[in-house]
C-alpha positions as CSV (number, residue, x, y, z in Angstrom):
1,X,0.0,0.0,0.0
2,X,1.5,3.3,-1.0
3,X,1.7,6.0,1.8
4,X,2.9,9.9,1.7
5,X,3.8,11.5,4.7
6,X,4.2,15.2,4.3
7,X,5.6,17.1,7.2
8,X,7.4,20.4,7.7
9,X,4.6,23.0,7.2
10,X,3.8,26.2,9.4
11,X,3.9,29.8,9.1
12,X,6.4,31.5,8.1
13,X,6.9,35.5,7.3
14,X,7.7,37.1,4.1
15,X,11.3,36.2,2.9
16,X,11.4,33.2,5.1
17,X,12.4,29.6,4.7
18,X,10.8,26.2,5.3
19,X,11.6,22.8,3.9
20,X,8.9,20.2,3.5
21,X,9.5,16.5,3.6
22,X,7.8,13.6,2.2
23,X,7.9,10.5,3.7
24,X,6.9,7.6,1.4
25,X,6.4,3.7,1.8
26,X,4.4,0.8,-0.1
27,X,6.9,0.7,-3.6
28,X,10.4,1.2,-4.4
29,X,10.5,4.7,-4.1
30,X,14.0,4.8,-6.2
31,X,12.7,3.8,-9.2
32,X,9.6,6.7,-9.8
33,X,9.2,10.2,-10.2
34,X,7.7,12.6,-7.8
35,X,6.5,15.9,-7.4
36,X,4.8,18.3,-4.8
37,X,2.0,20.1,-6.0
38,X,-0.2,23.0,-3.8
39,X,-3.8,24.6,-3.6
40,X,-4.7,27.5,-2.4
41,X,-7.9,28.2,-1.2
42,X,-10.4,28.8,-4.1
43,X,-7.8,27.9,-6.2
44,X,-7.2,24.7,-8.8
45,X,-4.4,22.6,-7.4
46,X,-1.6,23.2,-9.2
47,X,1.9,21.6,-9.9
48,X,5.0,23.3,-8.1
49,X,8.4,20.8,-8.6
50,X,8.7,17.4,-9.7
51,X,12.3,15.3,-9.7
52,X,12.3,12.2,-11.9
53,X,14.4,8.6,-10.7
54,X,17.6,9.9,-12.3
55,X,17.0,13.2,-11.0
56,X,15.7,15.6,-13.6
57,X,14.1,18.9,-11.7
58,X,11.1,21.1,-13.4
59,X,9.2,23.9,-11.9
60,X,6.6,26.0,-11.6
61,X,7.6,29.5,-13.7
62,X,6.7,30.9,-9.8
63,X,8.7,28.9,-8.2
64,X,11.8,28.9,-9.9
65,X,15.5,30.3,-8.2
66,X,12.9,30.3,-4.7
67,X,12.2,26.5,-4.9
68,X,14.9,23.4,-4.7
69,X,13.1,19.6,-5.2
70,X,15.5,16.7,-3.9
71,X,15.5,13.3,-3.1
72,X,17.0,10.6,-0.8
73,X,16.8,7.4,-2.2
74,X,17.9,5.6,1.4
75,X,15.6,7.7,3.3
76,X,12.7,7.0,0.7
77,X,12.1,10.6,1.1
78,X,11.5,13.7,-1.1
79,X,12.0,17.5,-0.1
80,X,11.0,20.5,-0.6
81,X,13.6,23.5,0.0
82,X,11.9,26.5,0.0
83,X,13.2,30.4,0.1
84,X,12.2,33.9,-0.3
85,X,8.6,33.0,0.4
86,X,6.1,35.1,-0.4
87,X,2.3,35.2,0.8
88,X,1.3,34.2,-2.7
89,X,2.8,31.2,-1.9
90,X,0.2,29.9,1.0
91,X,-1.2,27.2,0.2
92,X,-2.1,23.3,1.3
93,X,1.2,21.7,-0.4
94,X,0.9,17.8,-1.1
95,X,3.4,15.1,-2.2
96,X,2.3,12.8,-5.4
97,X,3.4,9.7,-6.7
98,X,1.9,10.0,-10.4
99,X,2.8,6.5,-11.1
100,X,0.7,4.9,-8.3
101,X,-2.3,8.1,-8.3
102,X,-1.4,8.7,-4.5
103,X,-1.5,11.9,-2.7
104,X,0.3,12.9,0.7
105,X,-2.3,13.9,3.3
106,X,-1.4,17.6,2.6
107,X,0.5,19.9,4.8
108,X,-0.3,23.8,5.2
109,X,2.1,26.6,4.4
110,X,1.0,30.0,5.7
111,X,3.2,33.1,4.8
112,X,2.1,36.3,6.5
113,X,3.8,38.9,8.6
């Protein structure tokens, strides 16, 4: 069975930093892609980052020079880096294993002064 555990949300202030990580278990996470994704509220959820198996980074036009995607392959575990917040970027961010159709559980991201 496929689980996402996202963790690392909270709120942060303008400029601020956070990393989000995603725990995953239930398939060899070394051999699929995966990519965080957000929604805000009254918003479509939209993709933010995704990092392939050999590690191959896109993002988001909004994210990009703010935003690092990684992976640990021994830790079965993907992160989120992310800098220069800005309230725009509040939002419910999830972890997703496109292969497998699984989503994290979700965790919030709040930037406000």
């Amino acid at each position: 069975q496929v689980q996402l555990v996202e963790s690392g949300g909270g709120l942060v202030q303008p400029g601020g930093s956070l990393r989000l990580s995603c725990a995953a278990s239930g398939f060899r996470f070394s051999s699929y892609s995966m990519s965080w994704h957000r929604q805000a509220p009254g918003k479509e959820r939209e993709l933010v980052a995704s990092i392939s198996r050999p590690g191959s980074r896109n993002y988001a036009d909004s994210v990009k020079g703010r935003f690092t995607i990684s992976r640990d392959n021994y830790k079965n575990t993907v992160y989120l880096q992310m800098n220069n917040l800005k309230p725009e970027d509040t939002a419910v961010y999830y972890c997703y294993a496109e292969s497998f159709g699984s989503w994290g559980q979700g965790t919030q991201v709040t930037v406000s002064s």
